[in-house]
C-alpha positions as CSV (number, residue, x, y, z in Angstrom):
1,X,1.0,-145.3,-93.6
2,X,-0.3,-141.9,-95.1
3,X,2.8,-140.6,-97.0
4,X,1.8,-137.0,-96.0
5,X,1.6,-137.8,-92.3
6,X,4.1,-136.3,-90.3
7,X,5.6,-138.5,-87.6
8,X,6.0,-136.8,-84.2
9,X,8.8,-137.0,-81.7
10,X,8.2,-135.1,-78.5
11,X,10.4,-134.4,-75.4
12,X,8.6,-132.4,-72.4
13,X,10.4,-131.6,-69.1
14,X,14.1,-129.4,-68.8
15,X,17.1,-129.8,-71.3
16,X,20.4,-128.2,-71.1
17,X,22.6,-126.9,-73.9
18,X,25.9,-128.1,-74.9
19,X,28.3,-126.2,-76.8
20,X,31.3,-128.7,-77.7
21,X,33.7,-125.6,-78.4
22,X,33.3,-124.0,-75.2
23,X,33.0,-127.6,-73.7
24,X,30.3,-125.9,-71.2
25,X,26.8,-127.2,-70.6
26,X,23.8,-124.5,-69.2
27,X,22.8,-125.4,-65.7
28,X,19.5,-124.7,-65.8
29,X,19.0,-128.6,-65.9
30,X,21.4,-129.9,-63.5
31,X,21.2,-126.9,-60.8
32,X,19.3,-129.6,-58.0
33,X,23.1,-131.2,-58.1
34,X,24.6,-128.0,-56.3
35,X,21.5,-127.5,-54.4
36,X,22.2,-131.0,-52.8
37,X,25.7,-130.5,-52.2
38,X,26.6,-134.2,-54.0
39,X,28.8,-134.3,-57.0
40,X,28.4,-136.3,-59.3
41,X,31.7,-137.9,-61.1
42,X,30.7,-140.4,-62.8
43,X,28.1,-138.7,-65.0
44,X,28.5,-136.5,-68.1
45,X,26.2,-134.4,-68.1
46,X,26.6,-132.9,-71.5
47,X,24.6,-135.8,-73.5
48,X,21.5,-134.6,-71.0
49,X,20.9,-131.7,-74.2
50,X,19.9,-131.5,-77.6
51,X,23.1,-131.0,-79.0
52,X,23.2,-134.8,-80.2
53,X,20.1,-135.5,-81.2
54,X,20.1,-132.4,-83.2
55,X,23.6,-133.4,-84.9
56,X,21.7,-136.8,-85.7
57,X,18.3,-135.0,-87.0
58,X,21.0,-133.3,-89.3
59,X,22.9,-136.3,-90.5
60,X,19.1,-137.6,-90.8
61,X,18.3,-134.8,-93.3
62,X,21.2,-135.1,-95.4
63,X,20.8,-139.0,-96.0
64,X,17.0,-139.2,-96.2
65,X,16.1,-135.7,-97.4
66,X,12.6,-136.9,-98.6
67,X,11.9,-138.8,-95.3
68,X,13.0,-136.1,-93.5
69,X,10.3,-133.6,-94.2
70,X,7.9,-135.6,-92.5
71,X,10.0,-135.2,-89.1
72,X,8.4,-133.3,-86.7
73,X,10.3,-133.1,-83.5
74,X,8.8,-131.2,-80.3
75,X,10.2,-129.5,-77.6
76,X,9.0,-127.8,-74.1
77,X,9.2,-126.7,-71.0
78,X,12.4,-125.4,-69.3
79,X,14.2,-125.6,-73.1
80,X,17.6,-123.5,-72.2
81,X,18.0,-121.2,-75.2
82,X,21.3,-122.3,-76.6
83,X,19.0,-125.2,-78.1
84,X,17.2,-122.8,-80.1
85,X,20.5,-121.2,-81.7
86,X,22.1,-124.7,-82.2
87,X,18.3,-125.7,-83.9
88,X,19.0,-122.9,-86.4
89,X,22.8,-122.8,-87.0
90,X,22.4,-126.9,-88.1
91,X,19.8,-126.0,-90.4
92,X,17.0,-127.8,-89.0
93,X,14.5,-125.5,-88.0
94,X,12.0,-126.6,-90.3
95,X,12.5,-129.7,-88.6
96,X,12.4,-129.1,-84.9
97,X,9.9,-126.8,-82.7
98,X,10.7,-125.6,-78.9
99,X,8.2,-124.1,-77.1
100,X,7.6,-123.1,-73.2
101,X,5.9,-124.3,-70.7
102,X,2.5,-126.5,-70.4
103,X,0.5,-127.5,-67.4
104,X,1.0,-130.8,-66.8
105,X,-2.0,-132.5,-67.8
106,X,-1.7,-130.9,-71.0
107,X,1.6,-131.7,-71.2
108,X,1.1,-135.3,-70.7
109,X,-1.8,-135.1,-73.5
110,X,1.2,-133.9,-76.1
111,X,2.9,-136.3,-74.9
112,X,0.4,-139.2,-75.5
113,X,-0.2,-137.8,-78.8
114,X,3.3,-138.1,-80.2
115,X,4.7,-141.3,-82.1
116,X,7.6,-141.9,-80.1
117,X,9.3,-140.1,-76.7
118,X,12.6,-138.8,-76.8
119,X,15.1,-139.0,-73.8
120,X,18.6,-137.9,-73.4
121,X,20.2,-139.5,-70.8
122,X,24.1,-139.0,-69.2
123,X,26.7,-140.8,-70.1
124,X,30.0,-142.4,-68.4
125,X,32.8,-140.3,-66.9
126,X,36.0,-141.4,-66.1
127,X,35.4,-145.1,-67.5
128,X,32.2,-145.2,-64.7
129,X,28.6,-146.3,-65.3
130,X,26.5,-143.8,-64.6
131,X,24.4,-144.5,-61.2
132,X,21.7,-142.0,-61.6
133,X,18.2,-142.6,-62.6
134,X,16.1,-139.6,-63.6
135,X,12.4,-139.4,-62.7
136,X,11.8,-138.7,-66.2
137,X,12.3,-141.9,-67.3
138,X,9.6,-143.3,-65.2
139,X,7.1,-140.9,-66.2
140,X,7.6,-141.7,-70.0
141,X,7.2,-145.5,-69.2
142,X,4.3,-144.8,-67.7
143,X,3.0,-143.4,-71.0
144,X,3.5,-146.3,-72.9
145,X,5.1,-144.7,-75.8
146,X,8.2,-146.1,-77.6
147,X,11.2,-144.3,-76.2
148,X,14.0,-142.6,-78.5
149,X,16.9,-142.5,-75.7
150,X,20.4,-141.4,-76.3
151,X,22.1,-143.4,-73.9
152,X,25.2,-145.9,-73.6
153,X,25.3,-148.3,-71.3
154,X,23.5,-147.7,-67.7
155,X,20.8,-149.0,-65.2
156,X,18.7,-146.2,-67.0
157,X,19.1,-148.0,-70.8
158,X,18.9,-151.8,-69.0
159,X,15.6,-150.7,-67.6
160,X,14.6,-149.4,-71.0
161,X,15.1,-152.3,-72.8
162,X,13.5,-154.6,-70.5
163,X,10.6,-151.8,-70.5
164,X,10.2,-152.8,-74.0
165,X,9.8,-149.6,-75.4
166,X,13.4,-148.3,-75.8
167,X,14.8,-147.8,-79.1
168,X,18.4,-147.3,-77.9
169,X,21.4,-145.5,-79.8
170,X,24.7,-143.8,-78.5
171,X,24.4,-139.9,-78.3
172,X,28.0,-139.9,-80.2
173,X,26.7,-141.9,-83.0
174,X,25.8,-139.4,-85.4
175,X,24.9,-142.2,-88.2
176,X,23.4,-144.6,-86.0
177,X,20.9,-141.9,-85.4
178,X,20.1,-140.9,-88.5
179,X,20.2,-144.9,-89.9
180,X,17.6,-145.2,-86.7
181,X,15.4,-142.5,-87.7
182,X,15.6,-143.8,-91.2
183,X,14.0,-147.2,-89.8
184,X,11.1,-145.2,-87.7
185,X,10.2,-143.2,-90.8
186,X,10.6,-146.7,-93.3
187,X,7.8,-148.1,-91.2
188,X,6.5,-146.2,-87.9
189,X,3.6,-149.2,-87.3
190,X,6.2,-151.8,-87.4
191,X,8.6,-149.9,-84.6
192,X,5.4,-149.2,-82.6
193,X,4.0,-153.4,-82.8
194,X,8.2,-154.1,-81.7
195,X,8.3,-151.7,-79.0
196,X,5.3,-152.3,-76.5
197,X,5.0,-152.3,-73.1
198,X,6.3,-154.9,-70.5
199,X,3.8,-153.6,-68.4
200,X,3.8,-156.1,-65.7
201,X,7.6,-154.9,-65.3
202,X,6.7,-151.4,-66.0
203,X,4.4,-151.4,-63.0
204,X,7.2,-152.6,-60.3
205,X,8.0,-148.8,-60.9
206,X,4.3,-147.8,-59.9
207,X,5.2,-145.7,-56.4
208,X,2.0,-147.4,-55.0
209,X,3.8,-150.3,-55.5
210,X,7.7,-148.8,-54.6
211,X,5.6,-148.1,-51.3
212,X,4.6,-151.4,-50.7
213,X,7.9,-153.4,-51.3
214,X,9.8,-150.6,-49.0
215,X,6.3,-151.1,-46.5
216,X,7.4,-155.0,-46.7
217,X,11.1,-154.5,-46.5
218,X,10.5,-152.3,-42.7
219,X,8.1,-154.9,-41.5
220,X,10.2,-157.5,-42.2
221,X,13.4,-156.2,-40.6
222,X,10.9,-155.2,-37.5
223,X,10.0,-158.7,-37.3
224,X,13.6,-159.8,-37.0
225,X,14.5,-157.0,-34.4
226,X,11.5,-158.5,-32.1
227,X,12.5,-161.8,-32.7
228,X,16.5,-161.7,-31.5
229,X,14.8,-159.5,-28.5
């Protein structure tokens, strides 16, 4: 690999800000849970930010400080401000970019020309697996991309790994990111030939194909209904 090339890590789509001494987490991202009147208990919600994969892009820099300045990490879209001011009060501004809004097909385009996809993901409350699978996640399998998710253990991170492209590690890990970065940056092709695409599993998520299996599902229960008739 070129040792001037930068490796890029982009992230498109709403992130909330988490401010561990306040203990309070913007709503911009999370607002659809009031809107449909369902709380959810077993999730927190503050991992859903860039609070910890900033504190890990940090920890990255002061371990690796030569690998480092080839990070290039991308934000945008509904990027709640706080993430700006933590980007600059950890230092890593030189590190990390935020910008607004994209139309989708452009959007997708940055996306397809990053490295690797990031994803931050909730995490257990109250001893509970989380139950809730963001939409998100589907659209970056559908790009094909290796997947940098913060995430513990979840539905969203077993569908990840059997995805193939999910390069998993604990948002509260603060070494284990920065050791994982470390590996990315020690040899980007390698991580990329590990993490392809189980597309044939990847493509039970296709909603053409969702569609179909609920289409199945209803005709099948029909055909019982008619038959006990």
């Amino acid at each position: 690999m070129d040792s001037e090339r930068k490796i890029h890590i982009g992230y498109a789509g709403s992130l909330a800000s988490f401010f561990p001494s306040s203990g309070k987490t913007s709503l911009r991202s999370f607002l659809r849970k009031s809107q449909e009147g369902f709380k959810y208990d077993n999730l927190n919600s503050d991992t859903r930010s860039g609070y910890y994969l900033f504190r890990g892009i940090q920890r990255f820099k002061q371990k690796y400080p030569q690998q480092s300045v080839k990070l290039s990490v991308e934000l945008w879209g509904s990027i709640h401000d706080g993430n700006r001011q933590q980007v600059l009060e950890l230092g890593i501004g030189d590190l990390v970019s935020i910008e607004g809004y994209f139309s989708k097909s452009d959007s997708v385009d940055k996306l397809k020309n990053c490295d690797i996809l990031f994803l931050p993901l909730e995490t257990a409350k109250n001893g509970q697996k989380p139950l809730m699978i963001p939409g998100k996640l589907f659209e970056l399998l559908s790009i094909g991309k290796p997947i940098f998710a913060l995430v513990e253990d979840s539905d969203c991170r077993d569908i990840l790994i059997e995805s193939g492209l999910g390069i998993i590690c604990s948002p509260f890990q603060e070494d284990e990111i920065a050791n994982r970065l470390f590996e990315i940056f020690n040899d980007i092709e390698a991580i990329k030939e590990k993490h392809q695409p189980n597309k044939t599993y990847i493509e039970k998520f296709n909603f053409k194909n969702l569609t179909k299996e609920l289409s199945s599902i209803f005709d099948k229960v029909q055909e019982q209904q008619l038959k006990s008739i």
